[in-house]
N, C-alpha and C positions, 0 to 999 in steps of 0.2 A: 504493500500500500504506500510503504515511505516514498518507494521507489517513483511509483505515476505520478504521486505528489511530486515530488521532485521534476519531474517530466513538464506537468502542465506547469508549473510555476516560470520554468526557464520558457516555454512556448510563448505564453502571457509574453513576457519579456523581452521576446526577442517582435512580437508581433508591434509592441510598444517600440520599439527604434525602428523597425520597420517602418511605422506610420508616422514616427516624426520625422524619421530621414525625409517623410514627404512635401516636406517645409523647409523649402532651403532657405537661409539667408541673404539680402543682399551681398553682393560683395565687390571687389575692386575692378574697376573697370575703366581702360583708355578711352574713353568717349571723342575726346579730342584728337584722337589717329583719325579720324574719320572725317570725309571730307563736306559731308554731309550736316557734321555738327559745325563745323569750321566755317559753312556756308552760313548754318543758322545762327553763329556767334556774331558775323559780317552783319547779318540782315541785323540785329540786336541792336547793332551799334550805329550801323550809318541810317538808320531806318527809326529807332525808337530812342535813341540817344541815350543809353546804357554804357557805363566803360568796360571798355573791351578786357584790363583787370579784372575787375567784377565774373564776368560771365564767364572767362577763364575759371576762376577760384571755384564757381558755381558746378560747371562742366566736370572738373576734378576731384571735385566732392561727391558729384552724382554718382549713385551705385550701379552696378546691373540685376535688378532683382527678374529672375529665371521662373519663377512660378509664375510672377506677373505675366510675364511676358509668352511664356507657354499657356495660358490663358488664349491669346490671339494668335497659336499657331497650328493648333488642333491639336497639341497633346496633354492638353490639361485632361482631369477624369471630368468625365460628361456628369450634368446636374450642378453645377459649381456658379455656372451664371445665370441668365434668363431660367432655362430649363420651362418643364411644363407645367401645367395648370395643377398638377395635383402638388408641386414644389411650393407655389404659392397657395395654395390651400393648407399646406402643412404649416407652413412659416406664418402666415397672415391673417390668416381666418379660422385660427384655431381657438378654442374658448378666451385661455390665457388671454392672447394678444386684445380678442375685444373687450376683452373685461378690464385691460389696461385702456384701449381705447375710449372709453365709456368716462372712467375717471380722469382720463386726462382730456375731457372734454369737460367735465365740470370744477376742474383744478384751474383752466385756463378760461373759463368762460370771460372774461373779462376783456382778454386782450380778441379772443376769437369772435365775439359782440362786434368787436370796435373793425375788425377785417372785414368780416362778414357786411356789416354798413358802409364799408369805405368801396371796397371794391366791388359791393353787390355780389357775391358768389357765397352757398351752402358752405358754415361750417364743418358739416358734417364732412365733405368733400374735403377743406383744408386737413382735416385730422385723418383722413383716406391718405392721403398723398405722405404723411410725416411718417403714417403707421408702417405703409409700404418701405418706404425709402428707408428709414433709424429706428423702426421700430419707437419712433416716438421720443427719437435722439438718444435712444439708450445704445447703440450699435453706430457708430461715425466713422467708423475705420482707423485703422491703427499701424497702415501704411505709410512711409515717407512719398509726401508725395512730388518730392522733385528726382527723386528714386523711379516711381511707376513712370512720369510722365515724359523722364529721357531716356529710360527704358526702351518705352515705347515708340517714341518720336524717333528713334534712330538706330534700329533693328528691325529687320524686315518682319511685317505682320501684315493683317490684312484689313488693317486702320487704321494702320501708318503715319498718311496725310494729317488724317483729324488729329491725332495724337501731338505731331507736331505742331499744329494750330493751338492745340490745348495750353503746350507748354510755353507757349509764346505769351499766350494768355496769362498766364498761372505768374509768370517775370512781372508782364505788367500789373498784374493784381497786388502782386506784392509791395513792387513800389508803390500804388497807390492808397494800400492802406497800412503801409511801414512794417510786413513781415519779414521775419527772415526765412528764406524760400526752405532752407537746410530744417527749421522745426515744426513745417507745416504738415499735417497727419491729414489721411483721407481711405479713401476705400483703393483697392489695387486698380483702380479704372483713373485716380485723381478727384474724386466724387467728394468733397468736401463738406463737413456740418450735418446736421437734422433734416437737410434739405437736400443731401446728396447733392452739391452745386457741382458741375465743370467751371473751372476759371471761366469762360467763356459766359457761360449760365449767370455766375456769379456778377460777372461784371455790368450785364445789360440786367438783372432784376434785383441783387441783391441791393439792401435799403438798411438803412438805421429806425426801425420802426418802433422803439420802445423806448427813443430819443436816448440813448447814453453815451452818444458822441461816436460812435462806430459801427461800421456795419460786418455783425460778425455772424460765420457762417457756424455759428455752433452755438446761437442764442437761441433757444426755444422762440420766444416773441418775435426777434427778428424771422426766424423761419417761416413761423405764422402768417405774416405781411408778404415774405418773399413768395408763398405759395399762393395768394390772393391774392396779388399783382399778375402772375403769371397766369392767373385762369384769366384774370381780365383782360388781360395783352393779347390772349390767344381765343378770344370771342367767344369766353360764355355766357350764356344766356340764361339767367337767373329762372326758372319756373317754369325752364325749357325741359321736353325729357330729357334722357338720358340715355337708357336701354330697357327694352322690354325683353322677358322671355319669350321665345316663340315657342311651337309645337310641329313637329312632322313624324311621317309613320317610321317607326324602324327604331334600331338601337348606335347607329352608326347611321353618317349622314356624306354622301359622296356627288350630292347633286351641283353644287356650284362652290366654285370660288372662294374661301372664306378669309375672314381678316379684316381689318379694319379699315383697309385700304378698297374693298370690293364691296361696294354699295348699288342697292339693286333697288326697283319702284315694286313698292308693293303687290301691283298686278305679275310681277313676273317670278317674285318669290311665291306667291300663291301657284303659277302654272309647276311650280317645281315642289308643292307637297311642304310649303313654309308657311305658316299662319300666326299675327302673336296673338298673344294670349289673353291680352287688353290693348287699348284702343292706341294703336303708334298715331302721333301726331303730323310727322313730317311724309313728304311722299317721296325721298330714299332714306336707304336705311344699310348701314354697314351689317354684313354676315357675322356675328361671331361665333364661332366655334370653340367651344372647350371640353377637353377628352378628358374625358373620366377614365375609371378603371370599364366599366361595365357599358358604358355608352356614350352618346357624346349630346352636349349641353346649347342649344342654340337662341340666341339671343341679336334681336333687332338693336342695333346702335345709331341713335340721332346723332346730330351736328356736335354736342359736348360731348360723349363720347370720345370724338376727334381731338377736342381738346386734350382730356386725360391723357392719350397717346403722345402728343407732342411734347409729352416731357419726357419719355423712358416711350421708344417705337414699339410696342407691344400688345397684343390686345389680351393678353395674360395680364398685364400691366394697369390698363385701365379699367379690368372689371374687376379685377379685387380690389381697385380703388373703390370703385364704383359700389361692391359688395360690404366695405366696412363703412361705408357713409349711411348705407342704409340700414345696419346693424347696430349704430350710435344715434339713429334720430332719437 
């Protein structure tokens, strides 16, 4: 008996560095061999008026983190990012998380009143978007993210470009709100605060909204405002729907197009066995699709709908926003 004990304890064991061995560290890395960063230090300088010291010291500080970056090369393990509907049903719509939702909807009534009036857009909605993104800023990331974001910006992947825009971004954010780029933490995408922001994101919505002289991507209130600016910018329409469920025969559904991008007129969803289930207002309507274990789930998407997508392209994305808004009214 000593003996198996013996066995499974050392197995335990070895299973344990196995799986941490699968969290590399960033680590040292020539960035500046490259002719590419060399290019992007030139643009930095004659383009944004940064000292070319500066972005040197920056470049040479920057790490290569490998897990990030194997993320955008196809051999991260699959489920790790987006991933499917039942990923975000585990993560976001599980009792836990709404019963956090729920309290942090009447902990913050105060400042979400005041969004909710300003920008005209559903609290319930802003507290959708927080829950998804930080878990309600509990979750921010714990990434370097001048690490992810030259990672990515200058290593081949297959988002390369944006990545490099991102980081471009992330210099200018910092000078403009006196970071130091070396202690800024985010998710391994560069995703920063309660609001998941891209430098980019950050710099056309983020706001000082709870007036204490800064606009920071990791202030609850601030985030609040950031996310109610953002439905406003991006045309929603207060009292508009949203999404209805529909109904068709079967348990799996292969008739048309689905996504949030393929929006159909009501007469032609019908000629294909789609009906909703209450009364859709608009005359199209985005398909959405979402696969269960046992069948699949389909639901009419209005003009806001669209919205929720334009912040995270997904329509996994938008309807568990969609689904904890309506779980907190």
């Amino acid at each position: 008996m000593m003996t198996i004990f013996k066995y499974l304890i050392t197995f335990i064991l070895l299973t344990h560095l196995l799986t941490a061995n699968d969290e590399r560290p960033p680590i040292k890395y020539d960035f500046l061999s490259k002719k590419q960063t060399q290019h992007f230090v030139n643009t930095m300088v004659t383009k944004h008026h940064f000292k070319r010291s500066y972005m040197n010291k920056m470049m040479k500080d920057a790490r290569l983190d490998r897990d990030t970056l194997n993320r955008y090369t196809g051999k991260y393990k699959s489920g790790t990012t987006v991933g499917t509907w039942e990923r975000f049903k585990d993560h976001v719509l599980d009792l836990g998380t709404l019963k956090k939702a729920k309290k942090f909807k009447r902990k913050h009534q105060k400042i979400l009143r005041k969004a909710s009036r300003n920008y005209n857009v559903p609290q319930e909605y802003i507290i959708g978007f927080l829950t998804v993104e930080s878990k309600l800023g509990t979750y921010t990331g714990d990434y370097r993210t001048l690490d992810a974001l030259t990672t990515l910006a200058f290593n081949k992947n297959r988002m390369q470009k944006y990545f490099r825009s991102e980081l471009k971004h992330f210099f200018l954010m910092c000078r403009e709100q006196g970071y130091d780029p070396r202690r800024v933490k985010s998710s391994f995408t560069g995703a920063m605060g309660c609001a998941q922001q891209m430098p980019s994101v950050y710099r056309r919505y983020g706001l000082d909204y709870n007036k204490d002289g800064k606009k920071d991507p990791w202030c609850i209130e601030d985030c609040v405002g950031i996310i109610a600016k953002f439905m406003y910018k991006n045309g929603w329409k207060n009292g508009a729907q949203v999404a209805i469920k529909a109904r068709y025969k079967g348990k799996r559904f292969k008739g048309l197009r689905t996504g949030y991008k393929h929006r159909y007129t009501l007469p032609t969803l019908k000629k294909h066995g789609v009906t909703p289930r209450s009364r859709f207002r608009e005359s199209k309507a985005s398909l959405i699709k979402l696969h269960n274990d046992t069948h699949d789930e389909l639901w009419l998407g209005a003009k806001n709908f669209r919205v929720l997508t334009r912040y995270n392209a997904s329509s996994n994305y938008g309807m568990a926003i969609h689904k904890i808004a309506q779980a907190v009214r």
